[in-house]
C-alpha positions as CSV (number, residue, x, y, z in Angstrom):
1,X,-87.8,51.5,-19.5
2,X,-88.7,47.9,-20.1
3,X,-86.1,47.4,-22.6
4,X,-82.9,49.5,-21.3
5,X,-84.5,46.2,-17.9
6,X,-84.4,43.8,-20.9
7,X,-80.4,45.0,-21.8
8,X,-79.5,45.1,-18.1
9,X,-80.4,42.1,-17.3
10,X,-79.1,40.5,-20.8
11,X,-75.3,42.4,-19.8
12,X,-75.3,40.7,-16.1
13,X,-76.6,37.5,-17.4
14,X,-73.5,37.6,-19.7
15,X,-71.0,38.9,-16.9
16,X,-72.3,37.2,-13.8
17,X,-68.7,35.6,-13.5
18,X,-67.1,38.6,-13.6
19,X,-69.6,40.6,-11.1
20,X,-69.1,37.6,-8.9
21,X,-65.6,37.8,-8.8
22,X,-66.1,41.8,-8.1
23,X,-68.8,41.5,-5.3
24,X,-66.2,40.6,-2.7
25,X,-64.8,43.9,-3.8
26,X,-67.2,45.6,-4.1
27,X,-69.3,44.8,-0.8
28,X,-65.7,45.5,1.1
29,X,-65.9,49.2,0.1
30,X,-69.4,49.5,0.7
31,X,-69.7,48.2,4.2
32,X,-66.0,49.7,5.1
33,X,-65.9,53.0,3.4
34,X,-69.3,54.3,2.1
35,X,-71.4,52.9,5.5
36,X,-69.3,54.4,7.9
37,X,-69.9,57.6,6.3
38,X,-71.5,59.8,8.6
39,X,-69.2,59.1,11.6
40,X,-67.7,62.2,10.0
41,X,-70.5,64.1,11.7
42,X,-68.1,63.4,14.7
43,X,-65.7,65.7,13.9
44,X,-68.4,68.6,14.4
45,X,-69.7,67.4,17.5
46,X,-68.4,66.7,21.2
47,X,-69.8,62.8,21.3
48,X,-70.6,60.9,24.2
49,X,-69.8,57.3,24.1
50,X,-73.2,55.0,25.1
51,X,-75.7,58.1,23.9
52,X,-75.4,56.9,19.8
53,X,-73.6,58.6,17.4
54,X,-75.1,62.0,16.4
55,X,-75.3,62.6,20.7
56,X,-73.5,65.4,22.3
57,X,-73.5,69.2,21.8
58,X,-72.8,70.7,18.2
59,X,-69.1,72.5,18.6
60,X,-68.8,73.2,15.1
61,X,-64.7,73.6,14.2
62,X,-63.6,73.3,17.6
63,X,-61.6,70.2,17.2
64,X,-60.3,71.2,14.0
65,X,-59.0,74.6,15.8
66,X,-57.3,72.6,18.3
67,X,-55.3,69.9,16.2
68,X,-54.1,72.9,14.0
69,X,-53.3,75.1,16.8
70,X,-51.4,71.8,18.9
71,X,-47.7,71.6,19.0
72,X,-47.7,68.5,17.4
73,X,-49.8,69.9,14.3
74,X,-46.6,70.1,12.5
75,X,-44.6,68.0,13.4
76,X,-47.2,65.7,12.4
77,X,-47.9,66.7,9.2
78,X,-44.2,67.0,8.3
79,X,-43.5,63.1,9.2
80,X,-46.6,61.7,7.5
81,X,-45.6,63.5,4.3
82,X,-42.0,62.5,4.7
83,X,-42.3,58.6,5.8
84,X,-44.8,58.6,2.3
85,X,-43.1,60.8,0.2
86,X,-39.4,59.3,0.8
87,X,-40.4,55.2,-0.2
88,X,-42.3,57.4,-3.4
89,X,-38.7,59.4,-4.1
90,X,-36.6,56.9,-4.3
91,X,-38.8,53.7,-4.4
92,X,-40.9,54.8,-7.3
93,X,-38.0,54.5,-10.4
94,X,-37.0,50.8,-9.2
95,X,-39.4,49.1,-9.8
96,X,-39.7,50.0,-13.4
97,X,-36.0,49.3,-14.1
98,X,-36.6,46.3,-12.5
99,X,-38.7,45.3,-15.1
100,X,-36.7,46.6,-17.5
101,X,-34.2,44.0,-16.0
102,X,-36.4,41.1,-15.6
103,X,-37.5,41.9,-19.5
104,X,-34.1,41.4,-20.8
105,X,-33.3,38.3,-18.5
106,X,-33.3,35.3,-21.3
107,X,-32.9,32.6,-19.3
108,X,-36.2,31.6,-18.4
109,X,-34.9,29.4,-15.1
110,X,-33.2,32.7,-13.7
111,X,-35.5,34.8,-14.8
112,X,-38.6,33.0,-12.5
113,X,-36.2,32.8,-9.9
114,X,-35.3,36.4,-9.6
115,X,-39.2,37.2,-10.2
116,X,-40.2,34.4,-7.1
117,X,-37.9,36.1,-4.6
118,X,-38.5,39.8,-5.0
119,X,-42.7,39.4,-4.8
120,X,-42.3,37.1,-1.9
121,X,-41.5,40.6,0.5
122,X,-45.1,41.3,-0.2
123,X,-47.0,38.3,0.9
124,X,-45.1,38.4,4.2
125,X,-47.2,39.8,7.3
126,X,-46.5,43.7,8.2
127,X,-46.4,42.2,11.9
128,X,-43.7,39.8,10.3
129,X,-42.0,42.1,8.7
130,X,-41.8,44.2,12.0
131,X,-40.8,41.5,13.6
132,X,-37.8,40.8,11.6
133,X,-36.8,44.6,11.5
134,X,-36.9,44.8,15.5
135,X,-34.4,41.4,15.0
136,X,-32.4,42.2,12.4
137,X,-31.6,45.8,13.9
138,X,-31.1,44.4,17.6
139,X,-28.3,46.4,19.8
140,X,-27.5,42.8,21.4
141,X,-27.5,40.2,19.3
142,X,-28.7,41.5,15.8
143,X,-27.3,40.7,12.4
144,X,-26.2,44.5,11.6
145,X,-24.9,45.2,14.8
146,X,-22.9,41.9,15.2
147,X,-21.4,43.1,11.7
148,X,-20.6,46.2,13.0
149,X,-18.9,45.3,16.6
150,X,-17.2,42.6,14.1
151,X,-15.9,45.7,11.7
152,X,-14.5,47.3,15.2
153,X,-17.2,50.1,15.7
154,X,-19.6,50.6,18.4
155,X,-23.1,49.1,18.1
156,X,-26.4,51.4,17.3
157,X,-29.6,51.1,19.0
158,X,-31.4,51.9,15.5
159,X,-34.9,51.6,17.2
160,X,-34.6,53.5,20.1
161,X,-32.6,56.6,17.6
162,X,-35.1,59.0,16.1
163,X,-32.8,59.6,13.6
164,X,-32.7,55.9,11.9
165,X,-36.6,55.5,12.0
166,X,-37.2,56.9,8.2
167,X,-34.2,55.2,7.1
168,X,-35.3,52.0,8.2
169,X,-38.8,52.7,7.6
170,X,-38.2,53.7,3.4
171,X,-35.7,51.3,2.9
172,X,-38.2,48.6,4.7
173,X,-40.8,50.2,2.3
174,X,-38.8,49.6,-0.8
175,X,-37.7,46.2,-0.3
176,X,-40.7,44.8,0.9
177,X,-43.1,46.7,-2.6
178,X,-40.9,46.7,-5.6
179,X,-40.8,43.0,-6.7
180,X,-44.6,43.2,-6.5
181,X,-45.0,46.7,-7.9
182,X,-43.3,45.6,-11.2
183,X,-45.7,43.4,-12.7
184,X,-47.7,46.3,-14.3
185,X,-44.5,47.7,-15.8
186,X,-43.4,44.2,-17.0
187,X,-46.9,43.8,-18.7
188,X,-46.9,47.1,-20.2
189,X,-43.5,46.3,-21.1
190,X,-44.4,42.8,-22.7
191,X,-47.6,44.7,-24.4
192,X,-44.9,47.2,-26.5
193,X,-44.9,45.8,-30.1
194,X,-41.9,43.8,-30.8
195,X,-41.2,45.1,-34.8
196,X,-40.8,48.7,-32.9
197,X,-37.5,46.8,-31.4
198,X,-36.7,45.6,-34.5
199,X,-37.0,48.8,-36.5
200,X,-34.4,49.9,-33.7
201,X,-32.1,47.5,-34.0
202,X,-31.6,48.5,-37.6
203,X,-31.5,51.9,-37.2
204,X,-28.8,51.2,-35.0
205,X,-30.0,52.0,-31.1
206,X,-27.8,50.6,-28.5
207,X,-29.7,48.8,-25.2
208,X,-29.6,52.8,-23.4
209,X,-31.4,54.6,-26.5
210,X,-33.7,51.4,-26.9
211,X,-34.7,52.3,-22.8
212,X,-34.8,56.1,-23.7
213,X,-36.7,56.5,-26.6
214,X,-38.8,53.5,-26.9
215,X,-39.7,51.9,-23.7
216,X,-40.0,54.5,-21.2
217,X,-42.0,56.7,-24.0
218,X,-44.2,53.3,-24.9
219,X,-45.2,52.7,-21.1
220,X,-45.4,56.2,-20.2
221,X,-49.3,56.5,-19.4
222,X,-48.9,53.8,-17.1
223,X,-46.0,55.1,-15.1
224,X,-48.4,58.5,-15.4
225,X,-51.1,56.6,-13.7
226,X,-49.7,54.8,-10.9
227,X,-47.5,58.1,-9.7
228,X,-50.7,59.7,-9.4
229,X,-52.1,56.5,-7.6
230,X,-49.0,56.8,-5.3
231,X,-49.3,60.4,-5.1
232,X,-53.2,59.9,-3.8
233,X,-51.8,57.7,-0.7
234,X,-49.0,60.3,0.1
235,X,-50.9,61.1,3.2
236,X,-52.0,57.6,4.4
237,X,-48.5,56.5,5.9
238,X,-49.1,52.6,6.8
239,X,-50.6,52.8,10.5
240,X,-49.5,49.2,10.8
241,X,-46.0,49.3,10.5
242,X,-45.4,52.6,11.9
243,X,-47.2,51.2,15.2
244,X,-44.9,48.4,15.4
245,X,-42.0,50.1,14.8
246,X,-42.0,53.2,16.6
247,X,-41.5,54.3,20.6
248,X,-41.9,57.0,22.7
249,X,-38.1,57.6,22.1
250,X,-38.5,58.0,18.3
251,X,-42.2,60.1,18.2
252,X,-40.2,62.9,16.8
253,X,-39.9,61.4,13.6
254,X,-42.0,58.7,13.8
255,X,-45.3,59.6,14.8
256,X,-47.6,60.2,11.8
257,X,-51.7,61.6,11.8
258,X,-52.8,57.8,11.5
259,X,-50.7,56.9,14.9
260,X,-52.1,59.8,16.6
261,X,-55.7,59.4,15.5
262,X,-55.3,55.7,17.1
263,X,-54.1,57.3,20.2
264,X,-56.3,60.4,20.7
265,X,-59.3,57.9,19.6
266,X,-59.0,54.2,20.9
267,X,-56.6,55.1,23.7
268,X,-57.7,58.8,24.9
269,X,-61.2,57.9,24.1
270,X,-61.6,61.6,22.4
271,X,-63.5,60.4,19.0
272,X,-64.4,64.1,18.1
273,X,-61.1,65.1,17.8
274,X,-59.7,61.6,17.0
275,X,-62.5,62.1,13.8
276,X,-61.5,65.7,12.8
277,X,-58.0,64.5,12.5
278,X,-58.8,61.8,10.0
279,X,-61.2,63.9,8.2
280,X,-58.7,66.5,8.1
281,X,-56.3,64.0,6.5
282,X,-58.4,63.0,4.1
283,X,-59.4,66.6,2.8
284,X,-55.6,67.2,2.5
285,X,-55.3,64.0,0.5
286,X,-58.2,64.6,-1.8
287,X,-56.3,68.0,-2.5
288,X,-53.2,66.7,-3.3
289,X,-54.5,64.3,-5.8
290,X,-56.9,66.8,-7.5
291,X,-53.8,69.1,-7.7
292,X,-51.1,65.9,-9.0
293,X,-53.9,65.2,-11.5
294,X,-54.3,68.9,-12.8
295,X,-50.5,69.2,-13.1
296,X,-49.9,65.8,-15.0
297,X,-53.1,66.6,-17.3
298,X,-51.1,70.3,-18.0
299,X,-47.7,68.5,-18.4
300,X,-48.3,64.8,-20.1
301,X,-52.0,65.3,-21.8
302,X,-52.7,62.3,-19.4
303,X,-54.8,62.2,-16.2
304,X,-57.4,59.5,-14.4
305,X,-60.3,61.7,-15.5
C-alpha cells in the first residue's frame, strides 16, 4: 500500500502541470454533471417546489406515460433527430475534404488565410450567430430577400415558414463547425508518413487514387471516432440556437425535447415531467451510441471501447 502511495504521489509530482491544466475540466463535469445526479429521482416523483428535492408523493412512470402518450411525443422526437442528424449527413464529409484541401494548399500565405476565416464561425457567440441569421434572413430589409425582390420574385419570411427552419438551421450548423472541425483531420492528415506519398507517386497514383487508397484508409480510425462522437450527441440538438431561432409559427419543425424540457420546466414550473423528458432523452442517446459503437466494432474492427 505504502509504495503503490509512494508511485502515486511520484506520477502527480511529475504531471502536476498537466493535472492542473485538466482540473478546470475536470471540476466542470463534476459539479455540472456527476452532482446534479440524483435530480433524476424527479422524474419518479411529483415534486413540490420549496419542500427539497426528494418531497412529493412517489408516482413511479407517470410522467414518462404521459410525454409518450402526448401529441407532441412524436413530433418531438422526429425533429430532434432530424435538426441533429441533417448537419451530421451532409456536414460530416466537409470537413475532412476540407482538410484534404487545406493539406494540398502550398502557399503558406493562402493557406493561413483560408484556415483564419473558416474557424472564426466558431468563436462567434450562438446569440450572435442568431442574431445575424434573424438579419440576414429579414422579410424587410435583409440581404437574401433584397437579392431576391432585386431578381424580380416575391420576398420569403424564412423565420416565420416552418418549412425553412431545418434549412437554415443545418446549413447555419455547417458553416458555423466545419473550419473548426478540420483540425483533427488535418493533424491526422499531417501525421500520415510522407515516403507512403512517395511510393505513390512512383507507382503512378493520380491526386483521386492518392485520396482513395491512402489518405482516407490512413485516417480512417479517426473519422471512425469522431462519427461515433457525433453520433453520441444526435439527440442533444443545440437548445441555444433552436431557442433563438424558433416561434410559435415554426414549433412544427422546430421544437426539439431540449426546447420543450425548458418550457414544461422553467416556464410551466412542472420539473417531474420537465425531468422525465430529459432523462428520457438521455436513455435514448446512451442507446444510440452503445448501438453506433456495436455496429462500427462489427463493420471497421474499431470502436471507443
Amino acid at each position: 500500500m505504502k509504495k503503490r502511495m509512494s508511485t502515486l504521489f511520484s506520477l502527480v509530482k511529475r504531471d502536476k502541470y498537466l493535472l492542473l491544466m485538466f482540473s478546470p475540466i475536470f471540476l466542470y463535469y463534476v459539479i455540472f454533471m456527476y452532482v446534479p445526479m440524483p435530480g433524476i429521482l424527479l422524474a419518479f416523483r411529483n415534486f413540490i417546489p420549496g419542500q427539497g428535492m426528494f418531497s412529493g408523493e412517489w408516482v413511479g412512470l407517470r410522467w414518462f406515460d404521459q410525454f409518450v402518450n402526448s401529441i407532441y411525443f412524436w413530433r418531438l422526437l422526429r425533429n430532434t433527430f432530424l435538426l441533429a442528424f441533417l448537419p451530421l449527413l451532409f456536414g460530416f464529409s466537409i470537413p475532412i475534404l476540407f482538410a484534404v484541401c487545406i493539406v494540398e494548399i502550398k502557399n503558406r500565405t493562402f493557406k493561413r488565410f483560408a484556415q483564419t476565416i473558416t474557424y472564426l464561425p466558431h468563436f462567434i457567440s450562438t446569440v450572435v450567430v442568431a442574431g445575424m441569421i434573424i438579419n440576414f434572413l429579414s422579410p424587410t430589409d435583409g440581404i437574401v430577400n433584397t437579392l431576391i425582390a432585386k431578381l424580380g420574385m416575391e420576398k420569403v419570411n424564412f423565420m416565420m415558414d416552418a418549412g425553412w427552419f431545418r434549412t437554415i438551421f443545418t446549413s447555419s450548423d455547417i458553416w458555423q463547425s466545419f473550419g473548426f472541425s478540420s483540425i483533427i483531420y488535418i493533424a491526422a492528415i499531417m501525421g500520415i508518413d510522407p515516403e507512403m506519398y512517395d511510393s505513390g507517386k512512383i507507382d503512378g497514383v493520380n491526386k483521386f487514387q492518392e485520396l482513395w487508397h491512402l489518405t482516407l484508409p490512413s485516417i480512417k480510425p479517426t473519422i471512425v471516432i469522431l462519427l461515433l462522437l457525433s453520433l453520441g450527441g444526435i439527440m442533444s440538438v443545440g437548445f441555444e440556437k433552436v431557442y433563438l431561432l424558433y416561434n410559435g409559427a415554426t414549433y412544427e419543425t422546430a421544437d426539439v425535447l431540449s426546447t420543450y424540457v425548458y418550457r414544461m420546466g422553467i416556464e410551466g414550473q412542472n420539473y417531474g415531467f420537465a425531468t422525465a423528458v430529459g432523462l428520457f432523452n438521455s436513455i435514448i442517446t446512451f442507446v444510440l451510441v452503445f448501438a453506433a459503437n456495436s455496429m462500427t466494432r462489427r463493420l471497421t474492427k474499431m470502436s471507443l471501447w
